[in-house]
C-alpha positions in Angstrom: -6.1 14.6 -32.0 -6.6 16.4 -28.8 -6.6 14.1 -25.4 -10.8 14.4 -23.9 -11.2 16.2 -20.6 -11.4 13.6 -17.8 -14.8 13.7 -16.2 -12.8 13.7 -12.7 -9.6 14.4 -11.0 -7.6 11.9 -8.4 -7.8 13.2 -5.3 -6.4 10.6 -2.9 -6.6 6.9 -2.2 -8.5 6.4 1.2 -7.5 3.8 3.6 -9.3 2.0 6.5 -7.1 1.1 9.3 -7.1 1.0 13.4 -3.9 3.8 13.6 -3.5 6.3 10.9 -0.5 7.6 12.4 1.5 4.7 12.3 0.4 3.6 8.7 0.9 7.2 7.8 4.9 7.1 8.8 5.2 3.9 7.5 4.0 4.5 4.2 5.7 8.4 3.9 8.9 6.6 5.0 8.4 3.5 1.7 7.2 5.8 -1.0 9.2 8.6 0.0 6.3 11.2 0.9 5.5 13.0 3.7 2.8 13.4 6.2 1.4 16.9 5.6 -1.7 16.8 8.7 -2.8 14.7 11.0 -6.1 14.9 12.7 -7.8 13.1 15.5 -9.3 10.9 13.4 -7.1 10.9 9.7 -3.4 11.3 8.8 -2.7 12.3 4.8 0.0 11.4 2.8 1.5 12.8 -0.3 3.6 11.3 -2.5 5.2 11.6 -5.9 1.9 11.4 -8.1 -0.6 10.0 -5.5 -1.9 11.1 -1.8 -3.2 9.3 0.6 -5.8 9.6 3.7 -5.5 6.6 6.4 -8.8 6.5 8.2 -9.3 5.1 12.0 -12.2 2.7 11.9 -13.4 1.4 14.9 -13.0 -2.8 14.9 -11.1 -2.7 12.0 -11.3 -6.1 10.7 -7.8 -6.9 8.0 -8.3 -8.8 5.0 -8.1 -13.1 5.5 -6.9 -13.1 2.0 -6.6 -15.6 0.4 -9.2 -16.9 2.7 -12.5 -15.2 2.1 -14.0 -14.8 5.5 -12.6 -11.1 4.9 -11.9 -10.2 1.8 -9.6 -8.4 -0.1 -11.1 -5.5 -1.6 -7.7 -3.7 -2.7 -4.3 -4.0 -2.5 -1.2 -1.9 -4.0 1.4 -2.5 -6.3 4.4 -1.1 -6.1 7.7 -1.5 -8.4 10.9 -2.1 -7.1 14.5 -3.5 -8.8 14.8 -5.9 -6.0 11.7 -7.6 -4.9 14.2 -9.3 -1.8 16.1 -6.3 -0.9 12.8 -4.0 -0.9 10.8 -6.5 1.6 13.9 -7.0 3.7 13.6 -2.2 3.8 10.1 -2.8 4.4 10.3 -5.2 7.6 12.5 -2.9 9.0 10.1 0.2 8.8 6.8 -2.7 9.8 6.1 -4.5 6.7 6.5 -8.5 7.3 5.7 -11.0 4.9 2.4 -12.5 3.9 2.4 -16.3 4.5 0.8 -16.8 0.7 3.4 -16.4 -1.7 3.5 -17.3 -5.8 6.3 -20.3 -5.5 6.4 -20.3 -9.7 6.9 -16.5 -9.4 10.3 -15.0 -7.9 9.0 -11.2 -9.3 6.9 -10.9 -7.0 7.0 -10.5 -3.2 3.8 -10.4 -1.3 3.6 -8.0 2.1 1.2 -6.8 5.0 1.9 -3.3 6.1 1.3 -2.7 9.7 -2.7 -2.5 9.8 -2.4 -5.6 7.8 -3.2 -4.6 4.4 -1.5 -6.7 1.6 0.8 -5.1 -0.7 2.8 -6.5 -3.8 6.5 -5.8 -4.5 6.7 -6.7 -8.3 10.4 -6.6 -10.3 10.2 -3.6 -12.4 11.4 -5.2 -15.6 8.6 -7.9 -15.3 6.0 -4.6 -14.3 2.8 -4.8 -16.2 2.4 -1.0 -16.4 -0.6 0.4 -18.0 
């Protein structure tokens, strides 16, 4: 049986944010990618199997999640070995952690890059990976 023809190809994941520079770095510097342009008004990102494009938006407003006065409309999850180790790496490059976090789960970590975006740093062996 032959695989069907997608009816698209992934591009790039496109993120709001107030500096595209900075979350540019940050987020070459965690998933090991680089910055390949920067213009006035985007930086792009590629990294092993997904790019990136980090959008200025004027009075960018950051998720209140979990409160829904702004809310979450995306978040990533990324797979580590070390859940603690990783978010301690990540403060250091800008990350800091989200003040909701699962108590009855210890896989998961919960973070804000530096535009305030929520991202998830889940133990790889408890990854639900499609």
């Amino acid at each position: 049986m032959t695989e069907p023809s997608p009816l698209v190809e992934w591009l790039a994941l496109t993120i709001d944010c107030p500096d595209p520079n900075a979350l540019a770095d940050f987020y070459a510097t965690a998933l090991g990618g680089e910055v390949y342009r920067r213009t006035g008004e985007s930086a792009f990102v590629r990294t092993p199997g997904l790019a990136f494009v980090f959008r200025a938006v004027p009075n960018h407003r950051p998720t209140t999640w979990p409160s829904p006065e702004v809310p979450l409309h995306s978040h990533l999850e990324l797979v580590v070995e070390d859940p603690d180790a990783a978010a301690q790496q990540m403060q250091r490059l800008g990350a800091r952690m989200a003040s909701h976090q699962d108590p009855d789960d210890p896989h998961y970590v919960v973070m804000l890059d530096p535009a305030d975006h929520p991202f998830c740093l889940i133990r790889s062996s408890k990854a639900r990976r499609p």
